[in-house]
Structure formats: C-alpha cells, structure tokens
PADOVO-305032 format. One record per residue (C-alpha): x, y, z; residue number from 1; residue in three letters. Coordinates in pm, 1 decimal. Example, Ala and Ser with C-alpha at 12.3 -4.5 7.8 and 13.67 -1.06 7.14 Angstrom:
<rs>
<<1230.0, -450.0, 780.0>, 1, 'ala'>
<<1367.0, -106.0, 714.0>, 2, 'ser'>
</rs>
This chain:
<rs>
<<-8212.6, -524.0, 2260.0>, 1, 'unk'>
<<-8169.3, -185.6, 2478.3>, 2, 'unk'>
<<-8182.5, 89.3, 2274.8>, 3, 'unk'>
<<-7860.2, 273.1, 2479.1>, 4, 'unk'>
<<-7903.0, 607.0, 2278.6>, 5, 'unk'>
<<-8209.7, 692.0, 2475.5>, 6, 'unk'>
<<-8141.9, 534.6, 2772.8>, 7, 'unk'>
<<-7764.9, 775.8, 2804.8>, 8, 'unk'>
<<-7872.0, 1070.8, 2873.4>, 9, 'unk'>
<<-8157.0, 976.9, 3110.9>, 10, 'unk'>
<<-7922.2, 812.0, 3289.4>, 11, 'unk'>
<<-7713.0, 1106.6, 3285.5>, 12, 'unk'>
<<-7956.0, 1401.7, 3360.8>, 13, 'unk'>
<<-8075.1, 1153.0, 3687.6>, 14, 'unk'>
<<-7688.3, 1165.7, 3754.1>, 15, 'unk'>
<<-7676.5, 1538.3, 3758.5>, 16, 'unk'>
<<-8026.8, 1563.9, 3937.3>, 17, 'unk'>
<<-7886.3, 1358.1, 4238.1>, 18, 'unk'>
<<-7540.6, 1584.0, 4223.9>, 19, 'unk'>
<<-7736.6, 1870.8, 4255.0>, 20, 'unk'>
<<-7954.6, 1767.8, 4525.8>, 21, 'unk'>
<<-7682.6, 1675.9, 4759.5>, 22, 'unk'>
<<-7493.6, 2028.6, 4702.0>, 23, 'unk'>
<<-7851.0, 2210.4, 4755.9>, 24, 'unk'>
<<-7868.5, 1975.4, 5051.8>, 25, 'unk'>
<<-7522.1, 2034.6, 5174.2>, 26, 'unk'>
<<-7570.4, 2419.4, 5118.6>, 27, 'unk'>
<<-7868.5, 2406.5, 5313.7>, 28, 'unk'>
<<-7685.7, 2231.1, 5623.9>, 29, 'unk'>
<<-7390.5, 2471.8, 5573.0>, 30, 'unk'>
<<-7669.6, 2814.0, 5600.3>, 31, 'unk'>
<<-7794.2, 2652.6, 5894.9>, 32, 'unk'>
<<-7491.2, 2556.0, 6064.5>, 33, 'unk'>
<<-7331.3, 2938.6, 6010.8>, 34, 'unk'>
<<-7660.3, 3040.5, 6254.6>, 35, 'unk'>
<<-7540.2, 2841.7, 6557.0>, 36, 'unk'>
<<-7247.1, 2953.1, 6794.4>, 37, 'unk'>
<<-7119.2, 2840.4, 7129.2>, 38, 'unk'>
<<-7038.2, 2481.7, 7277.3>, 39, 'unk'>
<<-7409.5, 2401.7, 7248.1>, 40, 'unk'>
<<-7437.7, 2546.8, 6901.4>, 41, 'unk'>
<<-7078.8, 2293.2, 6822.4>, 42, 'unk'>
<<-7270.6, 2020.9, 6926.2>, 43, 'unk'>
<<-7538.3, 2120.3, 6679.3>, 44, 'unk'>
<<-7297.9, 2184.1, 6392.6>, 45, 'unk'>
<<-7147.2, 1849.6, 6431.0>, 46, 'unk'>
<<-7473.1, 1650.7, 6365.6>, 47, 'unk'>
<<-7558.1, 1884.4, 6131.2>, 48, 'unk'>
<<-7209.8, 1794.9, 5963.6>, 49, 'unk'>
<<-7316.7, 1392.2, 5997.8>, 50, 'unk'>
<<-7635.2, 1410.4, 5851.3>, 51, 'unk'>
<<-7501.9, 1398.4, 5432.8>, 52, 'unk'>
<<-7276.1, 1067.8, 5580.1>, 53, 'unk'>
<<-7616.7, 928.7, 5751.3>, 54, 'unk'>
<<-7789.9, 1004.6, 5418.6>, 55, 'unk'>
<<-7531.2, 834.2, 5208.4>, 56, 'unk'>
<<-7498.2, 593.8, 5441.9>, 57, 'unk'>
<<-7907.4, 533.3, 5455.3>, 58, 'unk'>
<<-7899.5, 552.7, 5124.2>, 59, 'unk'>
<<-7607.9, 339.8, 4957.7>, 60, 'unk'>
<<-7563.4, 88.4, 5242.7>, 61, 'unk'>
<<-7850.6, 7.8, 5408.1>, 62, 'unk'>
<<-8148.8, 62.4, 5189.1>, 63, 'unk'>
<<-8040.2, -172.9, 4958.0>, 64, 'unk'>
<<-7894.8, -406.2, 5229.8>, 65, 'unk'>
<<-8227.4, -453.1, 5328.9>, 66, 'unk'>
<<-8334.3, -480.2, 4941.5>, 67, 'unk'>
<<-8127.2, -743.7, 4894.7>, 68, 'unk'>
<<-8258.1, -903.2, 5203.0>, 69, 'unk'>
<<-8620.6, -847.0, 5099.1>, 70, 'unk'>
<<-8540.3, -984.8, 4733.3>, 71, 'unk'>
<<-8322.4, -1301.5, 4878.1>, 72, 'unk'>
<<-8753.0, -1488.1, 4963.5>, 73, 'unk'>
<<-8881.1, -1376.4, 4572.9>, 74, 'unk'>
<<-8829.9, -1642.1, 4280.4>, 75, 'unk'>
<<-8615.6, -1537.1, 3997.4>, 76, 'unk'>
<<-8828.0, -1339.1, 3855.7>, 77, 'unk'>
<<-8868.7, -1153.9, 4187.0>, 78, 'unk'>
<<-9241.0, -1160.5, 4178.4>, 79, 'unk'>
<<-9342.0, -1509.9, 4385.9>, 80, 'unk'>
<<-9264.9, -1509.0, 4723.9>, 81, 'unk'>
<<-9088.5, -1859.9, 4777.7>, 82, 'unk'>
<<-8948.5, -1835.5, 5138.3>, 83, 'unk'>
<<-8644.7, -1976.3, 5232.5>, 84, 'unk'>
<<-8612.5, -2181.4, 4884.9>, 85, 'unk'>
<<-8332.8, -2002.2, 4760.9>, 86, 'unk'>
<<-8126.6, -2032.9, 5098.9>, 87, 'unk'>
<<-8174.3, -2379.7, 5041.7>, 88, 'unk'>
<<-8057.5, -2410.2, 4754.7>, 89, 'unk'>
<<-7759.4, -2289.9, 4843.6>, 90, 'unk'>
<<-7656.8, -2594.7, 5097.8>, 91, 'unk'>
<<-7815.6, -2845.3, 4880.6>, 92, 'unk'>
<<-7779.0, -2825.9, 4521.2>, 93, 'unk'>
<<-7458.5, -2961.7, 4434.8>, 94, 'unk'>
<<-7314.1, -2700.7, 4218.3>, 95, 'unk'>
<<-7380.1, -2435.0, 4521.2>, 96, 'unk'>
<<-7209.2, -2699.0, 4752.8>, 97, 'unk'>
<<-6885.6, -2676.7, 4520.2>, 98, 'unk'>
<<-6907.4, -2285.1, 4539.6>, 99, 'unk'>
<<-6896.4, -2312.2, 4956.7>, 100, 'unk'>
<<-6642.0, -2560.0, 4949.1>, 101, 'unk'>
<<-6440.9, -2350.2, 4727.1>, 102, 'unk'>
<<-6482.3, -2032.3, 4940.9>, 103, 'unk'>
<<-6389.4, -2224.6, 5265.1>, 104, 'unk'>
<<-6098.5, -2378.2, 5104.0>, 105, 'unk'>
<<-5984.8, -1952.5, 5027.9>, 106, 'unk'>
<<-6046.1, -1842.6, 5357.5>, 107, 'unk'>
<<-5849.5, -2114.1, 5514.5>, 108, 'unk'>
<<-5558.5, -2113.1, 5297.4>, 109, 'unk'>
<<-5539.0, -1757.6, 5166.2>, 110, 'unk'>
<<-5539.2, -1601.5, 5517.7>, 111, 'unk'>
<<-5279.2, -1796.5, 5641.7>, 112, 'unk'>
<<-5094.6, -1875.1, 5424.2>, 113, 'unk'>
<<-5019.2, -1501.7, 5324.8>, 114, 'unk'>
<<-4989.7, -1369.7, 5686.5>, 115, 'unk'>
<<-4731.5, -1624.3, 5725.2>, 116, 'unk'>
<<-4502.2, -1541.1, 5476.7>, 117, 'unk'>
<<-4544.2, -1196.9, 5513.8>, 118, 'unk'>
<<-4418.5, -1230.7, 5879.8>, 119, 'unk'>
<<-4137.3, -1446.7, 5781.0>, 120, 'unk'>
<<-4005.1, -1206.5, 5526.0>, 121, 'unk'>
<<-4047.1, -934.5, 5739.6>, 122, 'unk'>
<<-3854.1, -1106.1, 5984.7>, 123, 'unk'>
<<-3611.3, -1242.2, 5732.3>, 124, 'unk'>
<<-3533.9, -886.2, 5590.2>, 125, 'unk'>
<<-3536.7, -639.5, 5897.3>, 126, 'unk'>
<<-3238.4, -430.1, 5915.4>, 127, 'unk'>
<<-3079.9, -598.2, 5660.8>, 128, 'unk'>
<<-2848.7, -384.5, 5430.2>, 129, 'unk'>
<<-3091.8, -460.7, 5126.9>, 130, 'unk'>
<<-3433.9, -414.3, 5298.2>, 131, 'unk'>
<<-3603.9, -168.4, 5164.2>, 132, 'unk'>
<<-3514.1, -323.2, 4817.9>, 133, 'unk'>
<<-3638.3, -717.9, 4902.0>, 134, 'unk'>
<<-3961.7, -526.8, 5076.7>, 135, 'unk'>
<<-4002.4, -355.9, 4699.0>, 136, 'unk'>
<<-4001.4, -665.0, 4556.7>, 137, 'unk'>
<<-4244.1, -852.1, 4716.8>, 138, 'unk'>
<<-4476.2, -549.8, 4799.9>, 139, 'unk'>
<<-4480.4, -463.0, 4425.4>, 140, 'unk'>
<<-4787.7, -676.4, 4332.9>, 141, 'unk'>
<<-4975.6, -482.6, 4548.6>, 142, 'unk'>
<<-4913.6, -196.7, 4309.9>, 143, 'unk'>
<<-5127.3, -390.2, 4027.3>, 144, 'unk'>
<<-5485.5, -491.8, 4036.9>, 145, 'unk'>
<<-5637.4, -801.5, 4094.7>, 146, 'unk'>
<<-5719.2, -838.4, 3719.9>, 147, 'unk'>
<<-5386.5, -750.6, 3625.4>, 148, 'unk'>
<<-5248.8, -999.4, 3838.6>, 149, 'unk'>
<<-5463.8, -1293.7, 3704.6>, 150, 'unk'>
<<-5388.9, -1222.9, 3368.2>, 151, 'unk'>
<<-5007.6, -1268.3, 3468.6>, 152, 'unk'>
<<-5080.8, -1541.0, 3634.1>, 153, 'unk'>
<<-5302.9, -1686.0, 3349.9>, 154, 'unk'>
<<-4999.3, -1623.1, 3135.5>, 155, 'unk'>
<<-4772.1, -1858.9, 3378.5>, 156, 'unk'>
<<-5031.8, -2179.8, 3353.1>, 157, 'unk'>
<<-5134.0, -2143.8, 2983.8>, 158, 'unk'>
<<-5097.2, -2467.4, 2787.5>, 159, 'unk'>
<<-5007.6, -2575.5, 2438.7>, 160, 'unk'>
<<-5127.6, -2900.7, 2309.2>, 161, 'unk'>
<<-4836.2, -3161.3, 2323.1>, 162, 'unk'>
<<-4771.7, -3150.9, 1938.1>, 163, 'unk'>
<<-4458.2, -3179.4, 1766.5>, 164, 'unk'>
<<-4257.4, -2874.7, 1817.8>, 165, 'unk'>
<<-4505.6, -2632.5, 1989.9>, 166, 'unk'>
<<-4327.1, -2430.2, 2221.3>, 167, 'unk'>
<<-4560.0, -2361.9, 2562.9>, 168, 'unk'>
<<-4598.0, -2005.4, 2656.9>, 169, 'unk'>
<<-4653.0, -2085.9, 2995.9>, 170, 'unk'>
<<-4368.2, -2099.8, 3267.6>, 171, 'unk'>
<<-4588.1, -2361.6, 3446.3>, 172, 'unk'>
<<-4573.7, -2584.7, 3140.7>, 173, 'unk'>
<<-4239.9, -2521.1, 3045.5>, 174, 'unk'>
<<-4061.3, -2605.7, 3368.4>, 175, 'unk'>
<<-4294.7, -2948.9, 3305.4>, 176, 'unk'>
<<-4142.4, -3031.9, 2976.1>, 177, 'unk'>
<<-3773.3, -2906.5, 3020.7>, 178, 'unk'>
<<-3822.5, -3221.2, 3378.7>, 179, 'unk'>
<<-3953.3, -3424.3, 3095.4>, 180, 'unk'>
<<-4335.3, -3442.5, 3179.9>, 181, 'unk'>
<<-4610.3, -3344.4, 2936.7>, 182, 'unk'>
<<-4796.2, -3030.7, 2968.4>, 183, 'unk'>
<<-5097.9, -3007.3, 3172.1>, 184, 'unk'>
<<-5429.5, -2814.3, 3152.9>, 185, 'unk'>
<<-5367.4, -2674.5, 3484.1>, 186, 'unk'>
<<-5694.8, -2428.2, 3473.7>, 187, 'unk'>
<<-5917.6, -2711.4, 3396.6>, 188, 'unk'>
<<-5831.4, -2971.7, 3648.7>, 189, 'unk'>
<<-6057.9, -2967.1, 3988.3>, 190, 'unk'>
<<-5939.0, -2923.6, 4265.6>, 191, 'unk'>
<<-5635.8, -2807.6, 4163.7>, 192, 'unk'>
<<-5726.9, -2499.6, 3943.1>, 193, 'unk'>
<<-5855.3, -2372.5, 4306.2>, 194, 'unk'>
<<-5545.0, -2360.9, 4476.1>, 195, 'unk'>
<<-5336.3, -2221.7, 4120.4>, 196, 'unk'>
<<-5640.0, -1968.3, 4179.7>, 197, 'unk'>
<<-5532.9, -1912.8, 4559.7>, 198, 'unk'>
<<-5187.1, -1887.4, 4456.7>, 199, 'unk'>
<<-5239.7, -1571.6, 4310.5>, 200, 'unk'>
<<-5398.6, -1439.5, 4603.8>, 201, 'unk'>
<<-5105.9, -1530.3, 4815.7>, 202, 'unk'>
<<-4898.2, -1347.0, 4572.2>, 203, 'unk'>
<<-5081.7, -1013.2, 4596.8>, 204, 'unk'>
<<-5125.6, -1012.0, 4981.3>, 205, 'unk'>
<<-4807.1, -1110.2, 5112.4>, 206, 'unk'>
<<-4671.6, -780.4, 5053.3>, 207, 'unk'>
<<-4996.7, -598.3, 5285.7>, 208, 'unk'>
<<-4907.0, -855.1, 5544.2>, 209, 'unk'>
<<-4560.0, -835.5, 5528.1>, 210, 'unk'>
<<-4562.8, -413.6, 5549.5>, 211, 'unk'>
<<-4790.3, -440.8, 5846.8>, 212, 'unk'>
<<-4605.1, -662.7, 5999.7>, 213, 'unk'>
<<-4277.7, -518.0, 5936.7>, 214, 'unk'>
<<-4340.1, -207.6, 6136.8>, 215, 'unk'>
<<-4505.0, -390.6, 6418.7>, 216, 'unk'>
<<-4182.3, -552.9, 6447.8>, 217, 'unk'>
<<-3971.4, -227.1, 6477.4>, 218, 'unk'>
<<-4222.3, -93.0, 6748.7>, 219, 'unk'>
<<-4073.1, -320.5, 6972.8>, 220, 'unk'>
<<-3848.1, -181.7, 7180.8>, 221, 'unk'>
<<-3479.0, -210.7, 7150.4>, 222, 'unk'>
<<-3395.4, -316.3, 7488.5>, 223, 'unk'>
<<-3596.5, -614.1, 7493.4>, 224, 'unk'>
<<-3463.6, -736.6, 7167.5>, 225, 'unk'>
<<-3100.5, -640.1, 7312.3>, 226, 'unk'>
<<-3152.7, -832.7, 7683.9>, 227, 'unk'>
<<-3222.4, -1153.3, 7521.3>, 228, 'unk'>
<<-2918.3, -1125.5, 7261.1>, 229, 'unk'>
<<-2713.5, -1087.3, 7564.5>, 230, 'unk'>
<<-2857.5, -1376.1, 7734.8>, 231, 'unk'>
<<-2802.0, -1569.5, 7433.0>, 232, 'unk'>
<<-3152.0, -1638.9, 7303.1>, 233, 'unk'>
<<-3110.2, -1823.4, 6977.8>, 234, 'unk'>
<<-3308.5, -1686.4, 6637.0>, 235, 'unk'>
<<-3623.0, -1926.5, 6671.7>, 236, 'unk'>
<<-3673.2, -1820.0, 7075.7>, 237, 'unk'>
<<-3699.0, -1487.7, 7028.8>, 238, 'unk'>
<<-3898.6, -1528.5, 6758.0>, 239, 'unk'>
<<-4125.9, -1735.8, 6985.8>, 240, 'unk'>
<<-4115.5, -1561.4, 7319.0>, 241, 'unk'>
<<-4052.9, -1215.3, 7200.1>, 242, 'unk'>
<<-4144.9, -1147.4, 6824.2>, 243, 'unk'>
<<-4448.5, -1337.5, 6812.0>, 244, 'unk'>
<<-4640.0, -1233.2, 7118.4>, 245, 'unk'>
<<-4522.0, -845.3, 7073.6>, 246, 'unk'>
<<-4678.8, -803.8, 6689.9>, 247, 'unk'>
<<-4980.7, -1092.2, 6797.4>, 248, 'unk'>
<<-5249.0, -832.4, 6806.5>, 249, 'unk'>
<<-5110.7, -705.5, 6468.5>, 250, 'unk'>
<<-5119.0, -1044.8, 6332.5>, 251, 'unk'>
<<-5524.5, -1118.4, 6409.9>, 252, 'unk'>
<<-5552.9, -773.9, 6252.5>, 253, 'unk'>
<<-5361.4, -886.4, 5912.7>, 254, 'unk'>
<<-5509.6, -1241.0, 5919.5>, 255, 'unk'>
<<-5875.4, -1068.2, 5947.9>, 256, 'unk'>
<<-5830.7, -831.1, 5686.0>, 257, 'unk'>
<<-5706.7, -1063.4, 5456.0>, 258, 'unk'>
<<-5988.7, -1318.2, 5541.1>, 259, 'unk'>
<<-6292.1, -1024.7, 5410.3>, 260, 'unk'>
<<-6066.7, -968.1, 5142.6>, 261, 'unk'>
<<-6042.4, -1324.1, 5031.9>, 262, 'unk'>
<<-6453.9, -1378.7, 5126.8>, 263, 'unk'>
<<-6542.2, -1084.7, 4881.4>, 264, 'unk'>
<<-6251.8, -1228.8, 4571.3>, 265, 'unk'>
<<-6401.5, -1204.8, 4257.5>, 266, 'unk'>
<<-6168.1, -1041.0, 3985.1>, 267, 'unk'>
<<-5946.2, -1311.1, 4027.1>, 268, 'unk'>
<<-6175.1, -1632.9, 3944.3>, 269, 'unk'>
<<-6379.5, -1387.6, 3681.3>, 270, 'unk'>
<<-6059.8, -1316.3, 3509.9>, 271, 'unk'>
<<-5885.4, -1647.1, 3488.4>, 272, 'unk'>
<<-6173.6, -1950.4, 3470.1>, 273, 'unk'>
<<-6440.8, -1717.1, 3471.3>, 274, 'unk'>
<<-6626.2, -1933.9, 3754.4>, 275, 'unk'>
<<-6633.1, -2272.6, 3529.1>, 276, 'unk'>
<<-6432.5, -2601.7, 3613.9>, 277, 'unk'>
<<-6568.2, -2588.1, 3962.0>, 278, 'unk'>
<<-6407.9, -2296.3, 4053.6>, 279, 'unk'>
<<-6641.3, -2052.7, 4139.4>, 280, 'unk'>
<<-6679.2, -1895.0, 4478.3>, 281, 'unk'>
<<-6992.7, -1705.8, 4636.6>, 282, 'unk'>
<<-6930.3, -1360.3, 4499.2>, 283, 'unk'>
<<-6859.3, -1489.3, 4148.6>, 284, 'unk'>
<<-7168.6, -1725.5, 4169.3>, 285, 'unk'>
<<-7399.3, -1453.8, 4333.3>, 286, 'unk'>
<<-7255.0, -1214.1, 3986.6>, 287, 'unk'>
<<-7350.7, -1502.5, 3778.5>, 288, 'unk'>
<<-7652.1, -1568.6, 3955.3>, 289, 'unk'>
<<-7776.0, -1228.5, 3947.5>, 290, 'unk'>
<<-7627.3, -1122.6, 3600.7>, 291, 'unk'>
<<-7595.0, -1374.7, 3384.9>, 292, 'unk'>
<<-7879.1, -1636.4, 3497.9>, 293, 'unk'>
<<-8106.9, -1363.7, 3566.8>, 294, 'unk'>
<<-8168.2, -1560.5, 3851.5>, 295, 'unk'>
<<-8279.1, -1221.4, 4118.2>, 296, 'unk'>
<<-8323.4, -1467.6, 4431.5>, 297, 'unk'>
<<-8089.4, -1703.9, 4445.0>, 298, 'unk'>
<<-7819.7, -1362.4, 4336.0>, 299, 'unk'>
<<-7993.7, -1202.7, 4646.7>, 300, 'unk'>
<<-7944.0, -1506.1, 4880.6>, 301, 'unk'>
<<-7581.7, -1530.2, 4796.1>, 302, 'unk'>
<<-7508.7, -1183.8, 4854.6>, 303, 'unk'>
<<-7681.3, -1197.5, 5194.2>, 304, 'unk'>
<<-7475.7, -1526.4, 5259.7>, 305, 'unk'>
<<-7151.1, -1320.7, 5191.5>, 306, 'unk'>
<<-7269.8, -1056.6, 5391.0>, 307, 'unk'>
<<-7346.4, -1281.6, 5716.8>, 308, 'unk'>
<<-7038.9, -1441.5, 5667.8>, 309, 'unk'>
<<-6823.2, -1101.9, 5689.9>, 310, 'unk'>
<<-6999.5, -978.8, 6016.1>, 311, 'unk'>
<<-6805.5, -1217.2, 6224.7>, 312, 'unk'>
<<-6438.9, -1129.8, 6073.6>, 313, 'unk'>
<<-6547.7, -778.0, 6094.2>, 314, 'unk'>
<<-6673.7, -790.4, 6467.1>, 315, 'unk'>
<<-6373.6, -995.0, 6595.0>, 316, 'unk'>
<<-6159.4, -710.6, 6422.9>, 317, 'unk'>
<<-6263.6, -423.1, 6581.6>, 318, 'unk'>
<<-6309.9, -566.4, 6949.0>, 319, 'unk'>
<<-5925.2, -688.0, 6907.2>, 320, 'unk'>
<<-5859.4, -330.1, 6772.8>, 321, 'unk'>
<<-6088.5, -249.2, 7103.3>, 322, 'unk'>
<<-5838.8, -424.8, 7331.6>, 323, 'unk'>
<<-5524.9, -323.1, 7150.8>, 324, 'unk'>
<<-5588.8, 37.9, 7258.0>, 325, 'unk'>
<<-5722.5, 21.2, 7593.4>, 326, 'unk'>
<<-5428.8, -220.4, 7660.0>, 327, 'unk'>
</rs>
C-alpha cells in the first residue's frame, strides 16, 4: 500500500517548485524583453514571448511523446527491450483485434452519422419561427459531459430480470415490454452494445455539427438562394447544387473534428461497460493496459497507435483549412 500522507505534500511542494520556476522564468524573459526597443528589438521580444510556449510545449508534449515512443519496445515491466513485440500484439492477439475493430466501427459511424444529422437539422430548422428553440434542444447535450451523458444513457438500457411484476427502469426495456417482447441485456450483447455505445456519441455531437453547420449555411449569400427560388429549384436541388457544395469545406472540417474526437473516446465506454463485453476501444484498452494491467509496453504501443492514427485527420484538416482561406 502507498502511504499517501507522505507522499501529499511532496507532491505538493514539487507543484509549487515548478510554479515558481516558470514565474522566475517568465520574470526573467519579461526584464529582458523591457531592454530591447525598435522593429529589430520587436522581433526579439516576440521570441522572447514564445520561448515559455516552446518550453511547455518541449516539455508537456513532446518529451513525453517521445517517452512514450521509447517505452512502446520495453516489456511490461519496462526494463527488457522486446522490439516490436508489443506492436504486434496489437494486430494479432485477438482481444486487441476486437479493440481495432471496435474503434474502426466509431470512426466510421460516429463521424458520419453525426455530421449528417447535424446538417439536416440545420437545414430543417433555418429561419424557421422556432429556431433558436429546436437548435437549444438538440445542442443541449453538448452542455453536459461525456460521463454525464453515459450515465443517462446507461439509465435508458438498464435491465430488470423478467420476473413477475418487476417494473424496468430503463426506457429501452420498457418500450420492449409495453410491444410485448422480453427485456434484453442490451450492454452485454456484442456487437450490439458497440453501436448503443456509438449512439451516445451521436447524441452529444450532433449539436457541434449542427451549430457549425448552421452558420455556414447563413454565409451564403442571399441572392443565390433567391435566383434559384425564382427559377423554381425544388427543396432537394438546392440542397444539392447550392447548399451542399457552399458549406462542403465546412463539412470536411466537422466530419474531421468529430473523427479525433471519436479516435480519442474514452469516458463514454469507461463509464457505461467499463471496456468489458468486447467493447473496448484503443484509448480505453491503452488506460487498462497501462493502469490496470500494469502492462507499461503494450499501454505505450497503444498510445503511439492512437497517436499515428490522429496525424492523418489532423493533417487533412488544416491543409483543407489551408485551401479554404487562400480560396
């Protein structure tokens, strides 16, 4: 067992130690920065002004980036150097192979799935005479967390063993019995558990896509919208020919924010199935892995795994963003 009494106010006296160096640090750039004047002494200033952001930077990004990185070869122990063992585990021991199929299945639905119903509403609600009411309503879950929304959610598929009159809690379960079925242990049942996971997902970022969306929509220009009305463009035309292809660089934006957000889910699987039933995805299993298993390597490999896989989303983002402006 830790003995916590001791270990608190080490903990907090490094705390304060670190505080304290950055301020002496930042007073130190501040002094020298009052010394320099003119456009060359700006230029000066300004890097001077960078160098705490480099340092955090440096510090709480990429040292232990590369760590991790350095840790991902190491057994899990972290002492034997085992190569690329742990990276193979990953695409080859079953249970890992479950956790990739799980997080493909998220970023492929969840993406989507949200994006598209967020544009739809948007649509469905502009200029309406209850708009900013309907966009309330569905951009309220945003307004919760994502553990608050599992535990909602968890709420809506609990189950009751069938037994004389036991009244289910769940709406899920309810709805079953009242059509005449027999409740159902939805959390429990593979591969369906992952999309009543995803579902919840959905729920929380259909609002962010549908308030992005929503104001690409009214940046297009009136007179456009008003020529085709006049040439009598029906609803679904102009939602091909003019809609869609004005807000498109908007849309990639949504969809790829959505997708890291969905790569990196956690609270959500943690709070509802807690990874088990073949649910788990690679930043619950590299948690897990790293916290619960004690397992430093294979942790390490996962979290390097996530972070290859959010390079792409993240590159493709900014070189649309890229476009989008010089256009």
């Amino acid at each position: 067992m830790f003995n916590t009494a001791s270990t608190t106010p080490e903990k907090i006296l490094q705390m304060l130690a670190a505080l304290l160096l950055f301020a002496a640090i930042l007073g130190v750039i501040l002094f020298i920065a009052a010394k320099f004047g003119g456009r060359r002494g700006d230029k000066v200033v300004a890097w001077l002004y960078l160098l705490p952001t480099v340092f955090l930077l440096a510090f709480g990004l990429v040292y232990p980036g590369l760590r991790t990185i350095y840790q991902s070869f190491f057994d899990a122990a972290g002492k034997t150097f085992i190569g690329l063992d742990n990276y193979t585990t990953i695409f080859s021991d079953n249970d890992q192979l479950t956790v990739l199929r799980n997080t493909v299945i998220w970023v492929v639905v969840v993406p989507f799935l949200a994006t598209a119903i967020g544009l739809v509403y948007a649509i469905l609600v502009d200029r309406s005479r209850f708009e900013s009411f309907a966009k309330a309503l569905i951009f309220l879950p945003m307004s919760i967390s994502f553990v608050a929304a599992s535990v909602i959610w968890k709420f809506m598929y609990e189950y009751r063993p069938d037994q004389g009159n036991v009244k289910q809690i769940g709406l899920i379960n309810q709805i079953i019995v009242w059509l005449g079925g027999k409740p159902v242990q939805l959390l429990i049942e593979s591969p369906l558990n992952t999309f009543l996971l995803i579902v919840v997902m959905i729920w929380i970022q259909a609002g962010f896509a549908m308030t992005i969306l929503s104001a690409a929509i009214k940046a297009i220009p009136d007179d456009i919208i008003e020529a085709a009305r006049l040439d009598g463009v029906n609803a679904w035309t102009m939602f091909r020919n003019i809609t869609l292809p004005s807000v498109q660089p908007t849309v990639v934006v949504v969809l790829t924010t959505i997708g890291i957000a969905t790569l990196k889910v956690f609270d959500i699987v943690r709070t509802m199935t807690g990874g088990q039933f073949k649910t788990s995805v690679v930043a619950n299993e590299f948690y897990s892995q790293t916290f619960r298993a004690d397992n430093q390597g294979l942790g390490a490999a996962l979290a390097v795994l996530l972070f290859i896989l959010v390079i792409p989303i993240v590159a493709y983002n900014i070189r649309t963003l890229r476009r989008s402006e010089a256009s």
